[in-house]
PDB file of N, CA, C, O and CB in Angstrom:
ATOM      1  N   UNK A   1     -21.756 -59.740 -39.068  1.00  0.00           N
ATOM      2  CA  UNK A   1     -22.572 -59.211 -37.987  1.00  0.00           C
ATOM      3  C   UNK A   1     -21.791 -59.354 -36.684  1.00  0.00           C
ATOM      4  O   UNK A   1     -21.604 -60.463 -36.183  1.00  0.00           O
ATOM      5  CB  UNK A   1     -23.950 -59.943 -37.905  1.00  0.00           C
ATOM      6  N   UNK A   2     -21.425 -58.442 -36.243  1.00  0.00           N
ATOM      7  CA  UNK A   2     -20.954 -58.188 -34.764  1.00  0.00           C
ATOM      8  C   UNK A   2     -21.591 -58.099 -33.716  1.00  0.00           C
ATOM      9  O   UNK A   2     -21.429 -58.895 -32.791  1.00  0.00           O
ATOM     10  CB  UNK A   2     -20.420 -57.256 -34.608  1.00  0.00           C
ATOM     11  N   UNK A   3     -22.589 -56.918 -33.674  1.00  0.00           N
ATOM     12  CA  UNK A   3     -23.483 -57.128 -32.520  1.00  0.00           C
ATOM     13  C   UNK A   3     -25.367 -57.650 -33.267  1.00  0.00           C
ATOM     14  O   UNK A   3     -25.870 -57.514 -34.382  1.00  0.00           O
ATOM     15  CB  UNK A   3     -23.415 -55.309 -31.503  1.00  0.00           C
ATOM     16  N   UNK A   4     -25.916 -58.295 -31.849  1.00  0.00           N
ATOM     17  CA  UNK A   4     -27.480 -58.834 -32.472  1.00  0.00           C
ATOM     18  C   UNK A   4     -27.820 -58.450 -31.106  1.00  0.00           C
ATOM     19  O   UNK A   4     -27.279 -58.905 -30.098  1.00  0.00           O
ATOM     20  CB  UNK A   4     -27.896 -60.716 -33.109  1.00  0.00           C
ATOM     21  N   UNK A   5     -28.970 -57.382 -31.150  1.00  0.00           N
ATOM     22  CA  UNK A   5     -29.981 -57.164 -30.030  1.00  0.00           C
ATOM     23  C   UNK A   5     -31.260 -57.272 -30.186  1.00  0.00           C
ATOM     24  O   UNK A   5     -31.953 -56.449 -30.784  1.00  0.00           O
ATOM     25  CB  UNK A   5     -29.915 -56.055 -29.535  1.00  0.00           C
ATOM     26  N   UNK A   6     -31.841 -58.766 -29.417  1.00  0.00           N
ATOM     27  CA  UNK A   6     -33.384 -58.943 -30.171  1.00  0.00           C
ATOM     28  C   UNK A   6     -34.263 -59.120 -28.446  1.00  0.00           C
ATOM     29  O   UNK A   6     -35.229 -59.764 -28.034  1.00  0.00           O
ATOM     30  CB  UNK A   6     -33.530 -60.886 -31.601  1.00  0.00           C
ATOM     31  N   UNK A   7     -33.466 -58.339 -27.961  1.00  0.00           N
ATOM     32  CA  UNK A   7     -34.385 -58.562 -26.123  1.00  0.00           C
ATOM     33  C   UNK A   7     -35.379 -58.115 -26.487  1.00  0.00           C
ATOM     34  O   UNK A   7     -35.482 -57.462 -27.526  1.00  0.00           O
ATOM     35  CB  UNK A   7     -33.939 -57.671 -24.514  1.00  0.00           C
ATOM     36  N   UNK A   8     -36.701 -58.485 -25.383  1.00  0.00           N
ATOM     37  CA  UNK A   8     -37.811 -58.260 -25.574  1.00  0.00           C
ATOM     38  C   UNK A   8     -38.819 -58.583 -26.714  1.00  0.00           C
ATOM     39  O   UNK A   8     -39.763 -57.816 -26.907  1.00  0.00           O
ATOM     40  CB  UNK A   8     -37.710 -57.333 -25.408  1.00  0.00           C
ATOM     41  N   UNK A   9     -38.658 -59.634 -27.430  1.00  0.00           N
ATOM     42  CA  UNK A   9     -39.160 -59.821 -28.439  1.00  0.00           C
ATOM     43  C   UNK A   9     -40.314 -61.406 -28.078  1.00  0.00           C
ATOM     44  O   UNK A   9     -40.887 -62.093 -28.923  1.00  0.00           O
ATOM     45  CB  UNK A   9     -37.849 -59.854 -29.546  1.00  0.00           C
ATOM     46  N   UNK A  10     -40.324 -61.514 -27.117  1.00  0.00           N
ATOM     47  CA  UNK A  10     -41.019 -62.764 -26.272  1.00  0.00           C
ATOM     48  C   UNK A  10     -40.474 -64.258 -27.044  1.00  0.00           C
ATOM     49  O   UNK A  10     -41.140 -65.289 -27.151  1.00  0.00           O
ATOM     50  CB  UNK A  10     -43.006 -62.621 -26.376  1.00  0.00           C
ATOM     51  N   UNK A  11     -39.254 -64.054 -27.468  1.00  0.00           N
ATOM     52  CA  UNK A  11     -38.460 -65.512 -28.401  1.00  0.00           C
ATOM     53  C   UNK A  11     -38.716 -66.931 -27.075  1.00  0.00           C
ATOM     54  O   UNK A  11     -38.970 -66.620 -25.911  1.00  0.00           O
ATOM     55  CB  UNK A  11     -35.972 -65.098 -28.773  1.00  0.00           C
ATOM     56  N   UNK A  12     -38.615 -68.177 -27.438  1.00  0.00           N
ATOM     57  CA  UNK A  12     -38.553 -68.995 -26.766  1.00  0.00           C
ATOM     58  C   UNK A  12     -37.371 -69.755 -26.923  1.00  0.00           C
ATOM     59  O   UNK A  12     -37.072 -70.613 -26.092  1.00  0.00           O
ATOM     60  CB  UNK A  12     -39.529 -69.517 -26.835  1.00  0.00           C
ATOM     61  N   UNK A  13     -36.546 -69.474 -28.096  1.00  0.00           N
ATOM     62  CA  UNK A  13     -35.471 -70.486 -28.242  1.00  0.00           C
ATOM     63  C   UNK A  13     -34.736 -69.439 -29.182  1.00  0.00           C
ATOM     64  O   UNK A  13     -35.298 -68.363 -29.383  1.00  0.00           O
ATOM     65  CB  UNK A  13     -35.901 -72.154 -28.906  1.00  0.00           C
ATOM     66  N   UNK A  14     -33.377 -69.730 -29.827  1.00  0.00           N
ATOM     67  CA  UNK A  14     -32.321 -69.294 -30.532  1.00  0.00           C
ATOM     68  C   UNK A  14     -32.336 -70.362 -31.272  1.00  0.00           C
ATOM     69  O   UNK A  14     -32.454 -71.399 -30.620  1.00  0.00           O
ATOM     70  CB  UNK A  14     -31.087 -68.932 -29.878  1.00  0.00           C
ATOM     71  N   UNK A  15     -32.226 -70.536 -32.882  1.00  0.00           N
ATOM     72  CA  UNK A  15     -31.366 -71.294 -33.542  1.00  0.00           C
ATOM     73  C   UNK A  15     -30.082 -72.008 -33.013  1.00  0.00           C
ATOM     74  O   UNK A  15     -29.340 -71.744 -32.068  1.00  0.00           O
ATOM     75  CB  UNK A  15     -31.063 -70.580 -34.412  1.00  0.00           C
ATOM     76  N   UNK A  16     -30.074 -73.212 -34.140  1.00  0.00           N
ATOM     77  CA  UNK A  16     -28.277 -73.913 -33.616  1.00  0.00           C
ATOM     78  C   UNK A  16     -28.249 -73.403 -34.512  1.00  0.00           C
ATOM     79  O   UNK A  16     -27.057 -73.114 -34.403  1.00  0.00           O
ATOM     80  CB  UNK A  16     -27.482 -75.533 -33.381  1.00  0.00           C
ATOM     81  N   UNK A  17     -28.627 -72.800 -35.786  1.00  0.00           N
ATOM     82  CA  UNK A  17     -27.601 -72.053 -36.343  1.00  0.00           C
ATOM     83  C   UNK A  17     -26.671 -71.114 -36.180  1.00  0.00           C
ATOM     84  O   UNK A  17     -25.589 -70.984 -36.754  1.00  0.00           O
ATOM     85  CB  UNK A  17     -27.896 -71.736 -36.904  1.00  0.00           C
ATOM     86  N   UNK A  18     -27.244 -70.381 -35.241  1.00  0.00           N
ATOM     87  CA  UNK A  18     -26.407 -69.340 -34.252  1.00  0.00           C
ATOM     88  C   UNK A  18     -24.970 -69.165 -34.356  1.00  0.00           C
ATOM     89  O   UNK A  18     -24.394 -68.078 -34.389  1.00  0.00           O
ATOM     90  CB  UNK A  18     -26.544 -69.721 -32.849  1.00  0.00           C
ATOM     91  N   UNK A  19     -24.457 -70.265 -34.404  1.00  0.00           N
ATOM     92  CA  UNK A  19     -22.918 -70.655 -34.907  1.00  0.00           C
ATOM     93  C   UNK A  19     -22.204 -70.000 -36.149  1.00  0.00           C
ATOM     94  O   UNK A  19     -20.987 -69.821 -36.164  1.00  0.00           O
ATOM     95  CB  UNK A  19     -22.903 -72.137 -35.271  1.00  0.00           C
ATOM     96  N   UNK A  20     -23.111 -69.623 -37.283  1.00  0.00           N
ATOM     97  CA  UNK A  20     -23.048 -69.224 -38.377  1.00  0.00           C
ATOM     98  C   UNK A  20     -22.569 -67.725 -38.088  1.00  0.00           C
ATOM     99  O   UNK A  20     -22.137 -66.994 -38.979  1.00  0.00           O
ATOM    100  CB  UNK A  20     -24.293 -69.493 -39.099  1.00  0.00           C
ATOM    101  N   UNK A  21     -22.680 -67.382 -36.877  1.00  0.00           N
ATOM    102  CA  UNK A  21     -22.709 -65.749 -36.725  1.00  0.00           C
ATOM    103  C   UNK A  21     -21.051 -65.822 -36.376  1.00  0.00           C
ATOM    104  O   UNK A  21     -20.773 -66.217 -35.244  1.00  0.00           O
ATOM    105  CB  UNK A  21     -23.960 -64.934 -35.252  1.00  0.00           C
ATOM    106  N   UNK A  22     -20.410 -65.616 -36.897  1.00  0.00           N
ATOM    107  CA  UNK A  22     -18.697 -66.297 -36.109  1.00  0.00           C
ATOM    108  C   UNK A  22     -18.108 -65.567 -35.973  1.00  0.00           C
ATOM    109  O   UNK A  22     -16.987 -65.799 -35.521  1.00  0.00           O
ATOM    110  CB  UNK A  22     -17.653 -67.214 -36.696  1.00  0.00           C
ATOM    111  N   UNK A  23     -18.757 -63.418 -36.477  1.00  0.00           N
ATOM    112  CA  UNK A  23     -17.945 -62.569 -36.204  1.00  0.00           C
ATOM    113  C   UNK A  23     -18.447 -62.275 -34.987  1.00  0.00           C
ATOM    114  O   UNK A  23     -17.574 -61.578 -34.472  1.00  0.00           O
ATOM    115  CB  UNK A  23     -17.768 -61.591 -37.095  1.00  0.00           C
ATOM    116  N   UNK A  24     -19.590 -62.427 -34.005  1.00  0.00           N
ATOM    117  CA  UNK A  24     -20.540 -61.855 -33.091  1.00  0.00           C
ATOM    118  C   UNK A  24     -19.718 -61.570 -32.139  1.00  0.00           C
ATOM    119  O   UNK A  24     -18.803 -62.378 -31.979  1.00  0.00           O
ATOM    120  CB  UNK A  24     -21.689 -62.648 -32.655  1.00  0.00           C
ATOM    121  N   UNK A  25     -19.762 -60.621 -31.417  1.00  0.00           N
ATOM    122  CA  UNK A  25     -19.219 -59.981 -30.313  1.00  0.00           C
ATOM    123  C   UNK A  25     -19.907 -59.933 -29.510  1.00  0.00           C
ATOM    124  O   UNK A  25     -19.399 -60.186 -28.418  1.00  0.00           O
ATOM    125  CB  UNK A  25     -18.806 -58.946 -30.392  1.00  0.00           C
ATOM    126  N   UNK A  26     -21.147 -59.659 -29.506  1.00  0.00           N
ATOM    127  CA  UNK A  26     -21.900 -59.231 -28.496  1.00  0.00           C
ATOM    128  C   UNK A  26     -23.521 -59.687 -28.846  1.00  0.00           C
ATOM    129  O   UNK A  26     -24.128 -59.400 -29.878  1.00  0.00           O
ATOM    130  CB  UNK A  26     -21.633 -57.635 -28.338  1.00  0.00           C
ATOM    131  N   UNK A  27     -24.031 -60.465 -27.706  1.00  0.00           N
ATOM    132  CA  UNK A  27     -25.605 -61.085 -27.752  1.00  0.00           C
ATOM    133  C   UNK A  27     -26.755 -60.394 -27.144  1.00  0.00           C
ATOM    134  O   UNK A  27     -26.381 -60.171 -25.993  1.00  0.00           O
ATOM    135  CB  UNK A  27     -25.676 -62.400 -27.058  1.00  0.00           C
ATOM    136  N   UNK A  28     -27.405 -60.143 -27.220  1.00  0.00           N
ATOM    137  CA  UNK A  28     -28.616 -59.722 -25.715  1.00  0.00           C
ATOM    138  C   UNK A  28     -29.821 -60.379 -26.387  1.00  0.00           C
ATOM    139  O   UNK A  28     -30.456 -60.172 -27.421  1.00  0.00           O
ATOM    140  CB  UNK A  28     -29.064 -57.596 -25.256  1.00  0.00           C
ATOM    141  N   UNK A  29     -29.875 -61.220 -25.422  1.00  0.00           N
ATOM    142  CA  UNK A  29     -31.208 -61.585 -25.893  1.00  0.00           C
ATOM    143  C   UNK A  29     -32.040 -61.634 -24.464  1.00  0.00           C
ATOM    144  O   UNK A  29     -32.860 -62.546 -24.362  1.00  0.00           O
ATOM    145  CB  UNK A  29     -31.199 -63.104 -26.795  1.00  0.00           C
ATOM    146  N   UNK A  30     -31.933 -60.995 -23.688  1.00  0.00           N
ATOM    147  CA  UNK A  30     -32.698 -60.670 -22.453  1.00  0.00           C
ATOM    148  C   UNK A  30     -34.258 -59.763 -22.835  1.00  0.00           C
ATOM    149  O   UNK A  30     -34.511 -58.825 -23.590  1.00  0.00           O
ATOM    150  CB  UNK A  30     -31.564 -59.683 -21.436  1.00  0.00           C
ATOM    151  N   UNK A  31     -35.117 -60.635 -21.842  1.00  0.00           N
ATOM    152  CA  UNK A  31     -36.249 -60.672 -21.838  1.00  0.00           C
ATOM    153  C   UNK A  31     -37.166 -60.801 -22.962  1.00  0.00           C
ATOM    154  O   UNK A  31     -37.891 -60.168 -23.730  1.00  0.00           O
ATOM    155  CB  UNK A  31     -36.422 -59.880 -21.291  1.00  0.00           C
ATOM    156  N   UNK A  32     -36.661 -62.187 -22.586  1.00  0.00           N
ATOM    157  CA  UNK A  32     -37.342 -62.893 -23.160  1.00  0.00           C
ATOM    158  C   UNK A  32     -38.049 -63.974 -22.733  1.00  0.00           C
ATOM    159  O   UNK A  32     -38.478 -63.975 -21.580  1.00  0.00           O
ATOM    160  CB  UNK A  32     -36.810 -63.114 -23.855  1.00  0.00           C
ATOM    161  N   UNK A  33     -38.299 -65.142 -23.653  1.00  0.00           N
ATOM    162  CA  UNK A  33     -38.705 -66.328 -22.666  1.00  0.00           C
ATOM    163  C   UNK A  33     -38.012 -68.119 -23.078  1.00  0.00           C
ATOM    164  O   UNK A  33     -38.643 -69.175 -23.074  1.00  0.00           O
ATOM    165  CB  UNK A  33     -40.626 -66.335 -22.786  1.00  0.00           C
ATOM    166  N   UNK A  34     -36.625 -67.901 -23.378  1.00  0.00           N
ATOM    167  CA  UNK A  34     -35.876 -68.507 -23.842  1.00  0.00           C
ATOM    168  C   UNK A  34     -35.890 -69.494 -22.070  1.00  0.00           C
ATOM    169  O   UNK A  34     -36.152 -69.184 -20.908  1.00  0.00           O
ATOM    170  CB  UNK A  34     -34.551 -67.548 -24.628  1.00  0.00           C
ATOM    171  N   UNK A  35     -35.427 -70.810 -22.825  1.00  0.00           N
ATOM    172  CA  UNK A  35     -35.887 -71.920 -21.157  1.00  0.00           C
ATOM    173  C   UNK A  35     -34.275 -71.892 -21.195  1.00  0.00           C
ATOM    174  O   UNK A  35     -33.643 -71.343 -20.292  1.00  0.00           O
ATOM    175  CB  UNK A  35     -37.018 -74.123 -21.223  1.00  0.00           C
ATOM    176  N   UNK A  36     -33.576 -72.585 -22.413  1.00  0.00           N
ATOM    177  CA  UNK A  36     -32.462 -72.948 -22.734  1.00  0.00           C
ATOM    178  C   UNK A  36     -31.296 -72.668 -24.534  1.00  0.00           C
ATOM    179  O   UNK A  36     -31.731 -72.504 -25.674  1.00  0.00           O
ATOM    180  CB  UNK A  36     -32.894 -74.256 -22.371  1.00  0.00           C
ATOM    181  N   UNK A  37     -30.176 -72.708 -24.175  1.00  0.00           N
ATOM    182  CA  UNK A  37     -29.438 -71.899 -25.515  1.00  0.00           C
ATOM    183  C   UNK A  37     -28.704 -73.219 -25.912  1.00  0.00           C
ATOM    184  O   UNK A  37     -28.251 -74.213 -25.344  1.00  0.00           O
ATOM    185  CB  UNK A  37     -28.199 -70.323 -25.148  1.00  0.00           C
ATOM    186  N   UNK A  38     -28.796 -72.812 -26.942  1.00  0.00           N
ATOM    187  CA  UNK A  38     -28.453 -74.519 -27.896  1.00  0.00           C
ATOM    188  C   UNK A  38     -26.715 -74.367 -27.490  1.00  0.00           C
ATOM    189  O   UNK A  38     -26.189 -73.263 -27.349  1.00  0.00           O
ATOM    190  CB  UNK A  38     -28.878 -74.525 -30.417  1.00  0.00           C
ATOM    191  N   UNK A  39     -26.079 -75.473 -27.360  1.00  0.00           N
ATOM    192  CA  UNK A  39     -24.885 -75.996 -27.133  1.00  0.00           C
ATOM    193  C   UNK A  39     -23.922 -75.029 -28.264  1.00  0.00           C
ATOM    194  O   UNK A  39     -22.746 -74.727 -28.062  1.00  0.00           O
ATOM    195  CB  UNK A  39     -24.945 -77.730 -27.359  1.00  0.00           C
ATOM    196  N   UNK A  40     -24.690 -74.657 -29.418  1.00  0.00           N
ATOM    197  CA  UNK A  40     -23.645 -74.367 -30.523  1.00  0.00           C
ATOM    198  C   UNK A  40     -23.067 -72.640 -30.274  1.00  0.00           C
ATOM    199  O   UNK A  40     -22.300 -72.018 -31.009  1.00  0.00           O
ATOM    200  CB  UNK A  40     -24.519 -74.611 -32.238  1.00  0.00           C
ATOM    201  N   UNK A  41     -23.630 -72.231 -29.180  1.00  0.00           N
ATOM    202  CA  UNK A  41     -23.001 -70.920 -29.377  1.00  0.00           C
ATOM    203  C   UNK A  41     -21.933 -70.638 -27.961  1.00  0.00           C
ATOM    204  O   UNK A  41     -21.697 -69.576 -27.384  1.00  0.00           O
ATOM    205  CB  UNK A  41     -24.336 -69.687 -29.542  1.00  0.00           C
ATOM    206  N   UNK A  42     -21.380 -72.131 -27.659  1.00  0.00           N
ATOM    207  CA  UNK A  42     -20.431 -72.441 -27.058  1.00  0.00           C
ATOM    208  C   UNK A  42     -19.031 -71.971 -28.071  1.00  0.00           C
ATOM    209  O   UNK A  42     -17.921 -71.592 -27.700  1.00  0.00           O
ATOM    210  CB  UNK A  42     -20.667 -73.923 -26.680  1.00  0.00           C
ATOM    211  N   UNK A  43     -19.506 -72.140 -29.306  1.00  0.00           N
ATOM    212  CA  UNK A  43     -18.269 -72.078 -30.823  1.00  0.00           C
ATOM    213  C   UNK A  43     -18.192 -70.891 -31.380  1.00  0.00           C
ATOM    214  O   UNK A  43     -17.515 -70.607 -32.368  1.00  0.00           O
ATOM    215  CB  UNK A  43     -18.638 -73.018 -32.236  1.00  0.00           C
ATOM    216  N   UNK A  44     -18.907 -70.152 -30.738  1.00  0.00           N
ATOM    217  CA  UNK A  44     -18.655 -68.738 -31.357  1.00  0.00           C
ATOM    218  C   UNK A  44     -17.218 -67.503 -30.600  1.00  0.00           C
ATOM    219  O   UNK A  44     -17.693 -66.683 -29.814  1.00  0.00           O
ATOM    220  CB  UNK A  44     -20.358 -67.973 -31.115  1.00  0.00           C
ATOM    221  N   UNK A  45     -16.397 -67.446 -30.714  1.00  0.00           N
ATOM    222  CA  UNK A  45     -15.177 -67.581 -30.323  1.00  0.00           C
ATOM    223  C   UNK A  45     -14.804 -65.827 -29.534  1.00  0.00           C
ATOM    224  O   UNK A  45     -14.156 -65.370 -28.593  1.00  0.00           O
ATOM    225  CB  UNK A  45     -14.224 -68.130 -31.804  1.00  0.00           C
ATOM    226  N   UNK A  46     -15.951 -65.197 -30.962  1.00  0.00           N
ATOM    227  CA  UNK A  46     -15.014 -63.699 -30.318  1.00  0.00           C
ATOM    228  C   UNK A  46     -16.137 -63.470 -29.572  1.00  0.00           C
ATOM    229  O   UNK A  46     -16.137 -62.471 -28.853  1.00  0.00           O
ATOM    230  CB  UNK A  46     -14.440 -62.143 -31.461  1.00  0.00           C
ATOM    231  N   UNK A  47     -17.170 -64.243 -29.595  1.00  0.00           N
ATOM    232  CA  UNK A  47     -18.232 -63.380 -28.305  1.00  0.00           C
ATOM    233  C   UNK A  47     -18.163 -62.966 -27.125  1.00  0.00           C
ATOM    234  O   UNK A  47     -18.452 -63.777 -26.244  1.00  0.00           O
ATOM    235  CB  UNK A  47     -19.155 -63.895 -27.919  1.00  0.00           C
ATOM    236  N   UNK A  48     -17.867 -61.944 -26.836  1.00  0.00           N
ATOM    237  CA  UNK A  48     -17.530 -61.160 -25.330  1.00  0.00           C
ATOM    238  C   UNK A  48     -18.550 -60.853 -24.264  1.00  0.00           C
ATOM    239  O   UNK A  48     -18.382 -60.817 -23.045  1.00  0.00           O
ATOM    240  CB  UNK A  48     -17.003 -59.776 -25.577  1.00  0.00           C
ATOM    241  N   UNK A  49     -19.813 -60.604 -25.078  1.00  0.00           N
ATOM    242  CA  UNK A  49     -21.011 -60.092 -24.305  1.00  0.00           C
ATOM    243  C   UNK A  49     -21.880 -61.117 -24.511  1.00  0.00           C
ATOM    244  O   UNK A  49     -21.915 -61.769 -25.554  1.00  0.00           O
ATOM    245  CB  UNK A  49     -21.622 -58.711 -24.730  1.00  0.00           C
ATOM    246  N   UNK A  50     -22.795 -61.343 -23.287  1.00  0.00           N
ATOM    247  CA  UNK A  50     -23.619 -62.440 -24.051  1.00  0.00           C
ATOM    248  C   UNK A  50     -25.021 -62.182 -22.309  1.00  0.00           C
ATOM    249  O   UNK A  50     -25.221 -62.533 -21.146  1.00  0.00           O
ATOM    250  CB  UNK A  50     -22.331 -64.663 -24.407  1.00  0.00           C
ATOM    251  N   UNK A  51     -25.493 -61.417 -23.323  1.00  0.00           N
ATOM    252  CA  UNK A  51     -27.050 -61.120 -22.452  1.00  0.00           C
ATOM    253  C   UNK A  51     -28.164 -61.673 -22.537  1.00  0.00           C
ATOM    254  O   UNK A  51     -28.960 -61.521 -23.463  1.00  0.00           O
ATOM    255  CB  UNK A  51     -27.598 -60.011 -22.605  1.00  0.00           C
ATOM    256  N   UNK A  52     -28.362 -62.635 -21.188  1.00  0.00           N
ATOM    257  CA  UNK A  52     -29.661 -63.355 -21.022  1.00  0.00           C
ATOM    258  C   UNK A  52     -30.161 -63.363 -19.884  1.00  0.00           C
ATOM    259  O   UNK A  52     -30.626 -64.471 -19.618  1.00  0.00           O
ATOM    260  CB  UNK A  52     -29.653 -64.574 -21.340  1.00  0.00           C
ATOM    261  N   UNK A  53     -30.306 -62.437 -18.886  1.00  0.00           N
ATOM    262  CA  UNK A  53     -31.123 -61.757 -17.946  1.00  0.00           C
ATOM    263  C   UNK A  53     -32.542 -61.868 -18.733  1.00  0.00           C
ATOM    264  O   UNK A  53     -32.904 -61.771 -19.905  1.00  0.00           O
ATOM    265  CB  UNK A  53     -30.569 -60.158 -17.601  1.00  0.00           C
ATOM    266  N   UNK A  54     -33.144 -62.118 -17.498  1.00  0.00           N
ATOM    267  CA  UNK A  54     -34.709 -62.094 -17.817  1.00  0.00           C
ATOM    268  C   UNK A  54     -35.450 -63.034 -18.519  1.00  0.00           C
ATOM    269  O   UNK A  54     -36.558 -62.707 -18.945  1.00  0.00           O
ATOM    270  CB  UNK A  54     -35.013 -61.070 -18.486  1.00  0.00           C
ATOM    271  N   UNK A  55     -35.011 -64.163 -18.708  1.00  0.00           N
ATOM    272  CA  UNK A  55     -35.270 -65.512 -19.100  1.00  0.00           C
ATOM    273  C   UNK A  55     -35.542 -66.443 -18.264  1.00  0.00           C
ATOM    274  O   UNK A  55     -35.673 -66.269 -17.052  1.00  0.00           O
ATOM    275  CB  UNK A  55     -34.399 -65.963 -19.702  1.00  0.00           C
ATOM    276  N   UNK A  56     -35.656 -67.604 -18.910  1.00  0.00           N
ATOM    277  CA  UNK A  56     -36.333 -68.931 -17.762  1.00  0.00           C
ATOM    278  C   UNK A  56     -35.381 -69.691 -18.120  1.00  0.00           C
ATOM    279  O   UNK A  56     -35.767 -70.856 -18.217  1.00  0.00           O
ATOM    280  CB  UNK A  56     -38.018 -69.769 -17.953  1.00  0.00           C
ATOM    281  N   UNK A  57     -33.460 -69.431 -18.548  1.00  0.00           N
ATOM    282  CA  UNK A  57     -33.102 -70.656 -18.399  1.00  0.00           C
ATOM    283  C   UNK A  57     -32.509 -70.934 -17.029  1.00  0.00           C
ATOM    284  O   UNK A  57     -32.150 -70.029 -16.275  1.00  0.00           O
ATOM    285  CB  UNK A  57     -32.264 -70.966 -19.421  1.00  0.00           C
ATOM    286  N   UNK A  58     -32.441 -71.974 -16.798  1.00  0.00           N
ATOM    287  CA  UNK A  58     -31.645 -72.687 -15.565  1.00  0.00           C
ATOM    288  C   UNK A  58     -30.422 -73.059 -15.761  1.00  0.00           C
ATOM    289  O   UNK A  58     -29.635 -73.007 -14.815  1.00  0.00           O
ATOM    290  CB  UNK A  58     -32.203 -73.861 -15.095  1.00  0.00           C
ATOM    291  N   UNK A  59     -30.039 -73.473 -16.919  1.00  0.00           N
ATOM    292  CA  UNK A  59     -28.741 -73.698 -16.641  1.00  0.00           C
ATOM    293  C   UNK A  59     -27.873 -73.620 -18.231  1.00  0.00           C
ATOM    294  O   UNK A  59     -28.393 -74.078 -19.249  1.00  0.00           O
ATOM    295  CB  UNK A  59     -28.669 -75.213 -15.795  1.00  0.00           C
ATOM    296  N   UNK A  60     -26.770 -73.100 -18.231  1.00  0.00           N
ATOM    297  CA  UNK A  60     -26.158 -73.189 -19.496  1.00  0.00           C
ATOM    298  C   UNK A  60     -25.451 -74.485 -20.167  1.00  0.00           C
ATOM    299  O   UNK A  60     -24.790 -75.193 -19.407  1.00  0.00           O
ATOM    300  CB  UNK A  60     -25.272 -72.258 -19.426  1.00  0.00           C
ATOM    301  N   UNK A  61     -25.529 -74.796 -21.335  1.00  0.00           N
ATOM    302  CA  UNK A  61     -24.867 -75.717 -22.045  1.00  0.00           C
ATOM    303  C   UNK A  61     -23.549 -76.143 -22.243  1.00  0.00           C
ATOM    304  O   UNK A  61     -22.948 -75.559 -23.145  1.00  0.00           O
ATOM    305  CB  UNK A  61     -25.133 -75.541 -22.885  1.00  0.00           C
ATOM    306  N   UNK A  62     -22.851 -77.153 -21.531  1.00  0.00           N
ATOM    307  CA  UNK A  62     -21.203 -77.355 -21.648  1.00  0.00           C
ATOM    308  C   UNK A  62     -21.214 -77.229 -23.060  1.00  0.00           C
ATOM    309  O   UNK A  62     -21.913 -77.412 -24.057  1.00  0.00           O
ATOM    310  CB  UNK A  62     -20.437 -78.894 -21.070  1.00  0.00           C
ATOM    311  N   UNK A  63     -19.799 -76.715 -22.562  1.00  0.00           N
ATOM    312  CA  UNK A  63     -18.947 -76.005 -24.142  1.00  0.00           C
ATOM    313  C   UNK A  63     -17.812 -75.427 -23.692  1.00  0.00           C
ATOM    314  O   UNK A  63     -17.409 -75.525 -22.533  1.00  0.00           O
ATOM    315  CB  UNK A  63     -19.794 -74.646 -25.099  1.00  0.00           C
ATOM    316  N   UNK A  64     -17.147 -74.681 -24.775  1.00  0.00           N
ATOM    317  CA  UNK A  64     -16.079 -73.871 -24.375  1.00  0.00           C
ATOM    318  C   UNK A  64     -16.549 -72.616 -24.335  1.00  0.00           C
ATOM    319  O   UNK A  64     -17.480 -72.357 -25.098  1.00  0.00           O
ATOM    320  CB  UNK A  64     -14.944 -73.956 -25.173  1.00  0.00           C
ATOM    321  N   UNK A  65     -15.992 -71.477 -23.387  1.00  0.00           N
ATOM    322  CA  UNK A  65     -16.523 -70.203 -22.849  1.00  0.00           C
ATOM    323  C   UNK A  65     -14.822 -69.774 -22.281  1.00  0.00           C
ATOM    324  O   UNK A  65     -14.616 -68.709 -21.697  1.00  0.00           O
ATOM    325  CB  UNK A  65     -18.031 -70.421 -21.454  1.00  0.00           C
TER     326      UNK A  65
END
């Protein structure tokens, strides 16, 4: 799986499994109502795009980016 577009779906959180996705290129998970994104998709390496407009988080998770 390369790209995952699940905006608008009123989600509150993402899996730490998330990590599992290791071909992902591209995220959107905008608008939604996500507070915060688990640390593990700091490890996802080829992700280029990563959409979270329209959410309630405040702040992102150290990691590598």
């Amino acid at each position: 799986l390369e790209v995952l577009i699940i905006n608008n779906n009123k989600l509150v959180s993402l899996p730490e499994e998330i990590d599992q996705l290791e071909k992902l290129i591209e995220l959107d998970v905008s608008t939604n109502d996500i507070t915060q994104l688990p640390y593990q998709i700091g490890s996802l390496q080829y992700l280029r795009t990563l959409n979270i407009r329209r959410n309630m988080i405040i702040e992102l998770p150290t990691g590598k980016y």
